[in-house]
C-alpha beads as a LAMMPS data file, in Angstrom:
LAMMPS data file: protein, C-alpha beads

192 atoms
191 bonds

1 atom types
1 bond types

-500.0 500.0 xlo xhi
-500.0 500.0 ylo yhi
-500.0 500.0 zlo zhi

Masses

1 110.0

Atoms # bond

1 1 1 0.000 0.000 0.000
2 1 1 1.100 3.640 -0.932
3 1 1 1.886 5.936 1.831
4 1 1 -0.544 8.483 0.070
5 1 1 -3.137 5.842 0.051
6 1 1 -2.912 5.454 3.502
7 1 1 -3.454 9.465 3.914
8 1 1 -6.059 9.418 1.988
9 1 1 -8.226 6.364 3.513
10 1 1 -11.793 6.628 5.634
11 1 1 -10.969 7.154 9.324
12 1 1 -9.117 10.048 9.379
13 1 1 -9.856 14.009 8.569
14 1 1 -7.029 16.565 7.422
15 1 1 -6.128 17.149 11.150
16 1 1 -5.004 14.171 11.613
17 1 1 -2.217 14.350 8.612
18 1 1 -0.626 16.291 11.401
19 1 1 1.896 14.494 13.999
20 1 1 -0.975 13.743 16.966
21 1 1 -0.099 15.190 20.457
22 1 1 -1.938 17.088 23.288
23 1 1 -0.492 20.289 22.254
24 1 1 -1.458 20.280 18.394
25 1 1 -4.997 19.132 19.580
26 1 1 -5.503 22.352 21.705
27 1 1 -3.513 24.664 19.313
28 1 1 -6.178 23.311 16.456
29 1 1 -9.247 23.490 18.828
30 1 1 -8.519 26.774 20.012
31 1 1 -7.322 27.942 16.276
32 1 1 -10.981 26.887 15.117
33 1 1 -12.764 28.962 17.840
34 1 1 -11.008 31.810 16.617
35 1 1 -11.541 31.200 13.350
36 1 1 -15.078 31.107 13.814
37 1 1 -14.745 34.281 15.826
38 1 1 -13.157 35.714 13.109
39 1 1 -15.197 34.652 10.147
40 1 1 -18.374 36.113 12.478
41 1 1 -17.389 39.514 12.029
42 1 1 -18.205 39.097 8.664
43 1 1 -21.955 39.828 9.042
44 1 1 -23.929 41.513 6.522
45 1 1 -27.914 42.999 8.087
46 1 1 -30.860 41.109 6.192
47 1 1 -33.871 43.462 5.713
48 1 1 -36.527 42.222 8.167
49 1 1 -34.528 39.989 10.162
50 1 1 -32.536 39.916 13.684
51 1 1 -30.303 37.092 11.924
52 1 1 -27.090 38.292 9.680
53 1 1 -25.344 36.857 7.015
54 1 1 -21.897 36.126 8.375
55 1 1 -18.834 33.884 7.681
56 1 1 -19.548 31.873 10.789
57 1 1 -21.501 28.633 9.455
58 1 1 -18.802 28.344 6.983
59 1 1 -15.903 28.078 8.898
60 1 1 -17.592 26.048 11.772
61 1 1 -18.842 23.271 9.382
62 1 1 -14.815 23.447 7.961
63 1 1 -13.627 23.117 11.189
64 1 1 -15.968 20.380 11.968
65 1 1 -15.093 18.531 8.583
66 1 1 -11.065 19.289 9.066
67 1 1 -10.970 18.560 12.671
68 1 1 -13.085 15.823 12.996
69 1 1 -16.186 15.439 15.535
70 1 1 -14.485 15.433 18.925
71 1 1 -12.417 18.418 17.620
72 1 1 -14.806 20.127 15.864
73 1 1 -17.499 19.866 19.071
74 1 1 -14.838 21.520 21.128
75 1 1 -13.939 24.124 19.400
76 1 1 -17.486 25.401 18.668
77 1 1 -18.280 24.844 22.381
78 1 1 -15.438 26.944 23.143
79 1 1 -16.425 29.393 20.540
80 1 1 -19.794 29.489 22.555
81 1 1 -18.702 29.769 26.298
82 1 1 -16.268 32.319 25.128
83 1 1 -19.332 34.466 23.493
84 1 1 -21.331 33.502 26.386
85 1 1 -18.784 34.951 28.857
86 1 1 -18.723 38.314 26.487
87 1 1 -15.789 37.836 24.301
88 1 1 -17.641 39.742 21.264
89 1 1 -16.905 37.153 18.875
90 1 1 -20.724 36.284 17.921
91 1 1 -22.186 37.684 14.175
92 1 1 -20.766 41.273 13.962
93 1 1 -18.924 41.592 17.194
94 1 1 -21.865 40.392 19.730
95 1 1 -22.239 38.348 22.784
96 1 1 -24.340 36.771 25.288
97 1 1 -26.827 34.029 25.093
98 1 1 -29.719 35.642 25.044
99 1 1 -29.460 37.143 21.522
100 1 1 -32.490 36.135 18.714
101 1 1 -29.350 34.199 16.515
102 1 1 -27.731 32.101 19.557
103 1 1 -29.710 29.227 18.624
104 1 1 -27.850 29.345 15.601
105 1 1 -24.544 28.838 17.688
106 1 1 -25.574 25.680 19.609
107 1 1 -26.741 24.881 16.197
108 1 1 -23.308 24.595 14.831
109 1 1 -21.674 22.992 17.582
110 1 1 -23.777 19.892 16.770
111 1 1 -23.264 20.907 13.056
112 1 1 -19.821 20.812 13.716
113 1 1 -19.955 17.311 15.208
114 1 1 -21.992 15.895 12.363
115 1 1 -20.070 16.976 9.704
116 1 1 -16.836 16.258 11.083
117 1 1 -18.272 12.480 11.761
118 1 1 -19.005 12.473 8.096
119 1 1 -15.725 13.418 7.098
120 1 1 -13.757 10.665 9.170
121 1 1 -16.494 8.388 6.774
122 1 1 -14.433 9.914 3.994
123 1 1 -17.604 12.628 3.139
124 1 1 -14.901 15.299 2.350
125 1 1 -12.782 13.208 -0.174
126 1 1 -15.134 13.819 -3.482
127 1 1 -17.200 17.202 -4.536
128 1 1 -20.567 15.779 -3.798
129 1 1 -19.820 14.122 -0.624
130 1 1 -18.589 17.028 0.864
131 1 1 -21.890 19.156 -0.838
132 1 1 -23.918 16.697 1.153
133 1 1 -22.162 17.040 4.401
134 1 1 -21.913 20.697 4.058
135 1 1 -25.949 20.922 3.607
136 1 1 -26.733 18.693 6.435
137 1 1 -24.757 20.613 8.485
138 1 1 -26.638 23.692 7.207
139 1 1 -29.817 21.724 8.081
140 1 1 -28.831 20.871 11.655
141 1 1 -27.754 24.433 12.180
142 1 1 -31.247 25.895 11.358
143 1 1 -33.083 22.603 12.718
144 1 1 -32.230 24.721 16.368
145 1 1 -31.336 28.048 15.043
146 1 1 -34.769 28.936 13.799
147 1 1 -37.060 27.414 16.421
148 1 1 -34.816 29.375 18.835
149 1 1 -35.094 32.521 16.748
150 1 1 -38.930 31.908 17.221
151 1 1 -39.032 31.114 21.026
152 1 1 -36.445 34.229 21.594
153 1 1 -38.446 36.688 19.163
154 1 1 -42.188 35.451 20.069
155 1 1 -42.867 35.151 16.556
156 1 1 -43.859 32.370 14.875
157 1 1 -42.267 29.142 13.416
158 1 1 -43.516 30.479 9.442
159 1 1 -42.366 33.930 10.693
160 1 1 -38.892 32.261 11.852
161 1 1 -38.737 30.361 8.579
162 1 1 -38.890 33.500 6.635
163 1 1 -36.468 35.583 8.587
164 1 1 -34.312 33.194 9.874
165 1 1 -33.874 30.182 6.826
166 1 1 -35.355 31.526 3.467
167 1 1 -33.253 34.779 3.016
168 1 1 -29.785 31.973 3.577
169 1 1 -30.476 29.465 1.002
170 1 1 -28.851 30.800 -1.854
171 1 1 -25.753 32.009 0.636
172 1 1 -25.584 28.282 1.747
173 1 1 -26.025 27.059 -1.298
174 1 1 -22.572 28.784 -2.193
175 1 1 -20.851 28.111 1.308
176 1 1 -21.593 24.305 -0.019
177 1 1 -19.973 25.327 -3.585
178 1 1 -16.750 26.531 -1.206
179 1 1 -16.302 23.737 0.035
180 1 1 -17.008 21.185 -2.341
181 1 1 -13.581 22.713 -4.294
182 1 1 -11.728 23.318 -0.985
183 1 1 -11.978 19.854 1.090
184 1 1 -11.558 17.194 -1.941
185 1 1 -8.658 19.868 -3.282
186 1 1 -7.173 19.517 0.450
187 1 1 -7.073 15.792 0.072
188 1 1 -5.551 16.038 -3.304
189 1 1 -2.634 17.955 -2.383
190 1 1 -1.859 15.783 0.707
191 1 1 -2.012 12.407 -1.577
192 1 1 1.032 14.186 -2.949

Bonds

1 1 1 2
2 1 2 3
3 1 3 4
4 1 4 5
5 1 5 6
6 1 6 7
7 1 7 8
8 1 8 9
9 1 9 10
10 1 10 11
11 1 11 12
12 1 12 13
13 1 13 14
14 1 14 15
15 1 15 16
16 1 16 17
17 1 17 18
18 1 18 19
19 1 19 20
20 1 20 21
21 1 21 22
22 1 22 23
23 1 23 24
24 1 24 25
25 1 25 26
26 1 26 27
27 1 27 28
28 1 28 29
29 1 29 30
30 1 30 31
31 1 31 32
32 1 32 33
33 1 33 34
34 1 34 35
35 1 35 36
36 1 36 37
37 1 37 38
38 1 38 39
39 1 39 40
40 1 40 41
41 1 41 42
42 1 42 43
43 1 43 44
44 1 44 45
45 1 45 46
46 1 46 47
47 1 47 48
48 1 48 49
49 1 49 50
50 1 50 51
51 1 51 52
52 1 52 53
53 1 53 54
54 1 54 55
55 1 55 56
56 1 56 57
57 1 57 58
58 1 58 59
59 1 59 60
60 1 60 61
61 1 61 62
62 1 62 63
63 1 63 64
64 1 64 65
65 1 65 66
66 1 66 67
67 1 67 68
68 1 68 69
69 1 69 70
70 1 70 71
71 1 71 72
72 1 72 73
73 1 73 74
74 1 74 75
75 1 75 76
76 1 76 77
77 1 77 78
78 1 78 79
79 1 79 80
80 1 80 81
81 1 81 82
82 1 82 83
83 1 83 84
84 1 84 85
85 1 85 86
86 1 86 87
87 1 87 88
88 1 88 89
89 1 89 90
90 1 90 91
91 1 91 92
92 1 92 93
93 1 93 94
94 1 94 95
95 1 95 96
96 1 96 97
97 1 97 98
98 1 98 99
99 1 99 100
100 1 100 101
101 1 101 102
102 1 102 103
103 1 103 104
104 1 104 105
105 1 105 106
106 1 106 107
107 1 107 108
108 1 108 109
109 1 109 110
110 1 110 111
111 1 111 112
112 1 112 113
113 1 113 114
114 1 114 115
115 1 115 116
116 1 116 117
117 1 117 118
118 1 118 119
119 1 119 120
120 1 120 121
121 1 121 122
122 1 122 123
123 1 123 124
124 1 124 125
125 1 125 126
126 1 126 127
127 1 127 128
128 1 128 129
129 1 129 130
130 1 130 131
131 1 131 132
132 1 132 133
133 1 133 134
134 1 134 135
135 1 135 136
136 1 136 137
137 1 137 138
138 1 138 139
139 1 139 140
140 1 140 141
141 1 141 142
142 1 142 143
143 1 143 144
144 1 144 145
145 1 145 146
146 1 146 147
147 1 147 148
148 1 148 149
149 1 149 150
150 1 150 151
151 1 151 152
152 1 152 153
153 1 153 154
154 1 154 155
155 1 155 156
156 1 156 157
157 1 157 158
158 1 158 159
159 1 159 160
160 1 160 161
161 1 161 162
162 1 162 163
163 1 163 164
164 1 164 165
165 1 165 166
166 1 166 167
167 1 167 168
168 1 168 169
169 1 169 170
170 1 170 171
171 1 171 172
172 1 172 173
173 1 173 174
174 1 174 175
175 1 175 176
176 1 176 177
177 1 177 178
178 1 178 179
179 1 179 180
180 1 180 181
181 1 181 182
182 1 182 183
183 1 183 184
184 1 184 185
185 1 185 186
186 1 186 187
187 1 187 188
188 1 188 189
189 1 189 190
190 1 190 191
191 1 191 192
């Protein structure tokens, strides 16, 4: 068997190309907390919602996918307790958990768990693999993000639906496009 065969198998995600020890697992949880931190300050307003567009569900479903689930999980839950705590990390430099969008947070912590299971199945390896994981991620995300934007808002679930999921289709739709050239490219270049 090839040594870039063996990199490339089922089992393991792109962190794990890495030499494993205690220190490179905290340097890469804590590196994907502040990337998410980071990519949250991207946050464009929607018209007629509390919920921004932001860069946040992007790079928490990558970390999740290139960190794996344990990883992934602990970074976004670090992401969280940091916002919760008032670091003002969350979409556009906010904090707190009472916020309409935190839903959307615990949301991707589970995202980021799911998708970075998928991805030790090998679901970041080929364009539509990684599509799939990518929008189930996305689903798992809104699955808590918009009944908590509901609960948090007192509006109702079709209400929630159209402020917090309809208006990011067509930007997850693209975050999914990202990614399905990004991971599978990742796993080319390590092959070599």
């Amino acid at each position: 068997m090839s040594t870039a065969a063996a990199v490339a198998r089922p089992g393991k995600v792109l962190a794990d190309l890495l030499p494993a020890s205690r220190t490179k697992d905290i340097a890469l949880v804590l590196g994907g907390a502040v990337l998410t931190g980071i990519a949250a300050q991207i946050a464009i307003p929607v018209p007629g919602s509390p919920v921004p567009v932001t860069g946040q569900t992007f790079a928490a479903l990558f970390v999740g996918t290139a960190l794996g689930a344990r990883r992934g999980f602990l970074s976004l839950a670090l992401y969280a307790l940091a916002g919760m705590a008032g670091m003002p990390w969350f979409a556009g430099g906010g904090s707190g958990w009472a916020t309409a969008s935190f839903g959307y947070v615990i949301g991707l912590m589970l995202a980021a768990t799911a998708v970075g299971a998928l991805a030790r199945r090998g679901d970041d390896r080929s364009v539509w693999r990684t599509a799939r994981a990518f929008l189930i991620g996305e689903a798992i995300v809104y699955a808590i993000g918009v009944p908590y934007l509901a609960m948090n808002t007192g509006m109702g679930l079709g209400a929630a639906i159209a402020a917090g999921l309809t208006p990011f289709l067509i930007g997850d739709a693209l975050k999914a496009v990202l990614a399905m050239g990004a991971l599978p490219a990742a796993w080319k270049l390590a092959d070599k």
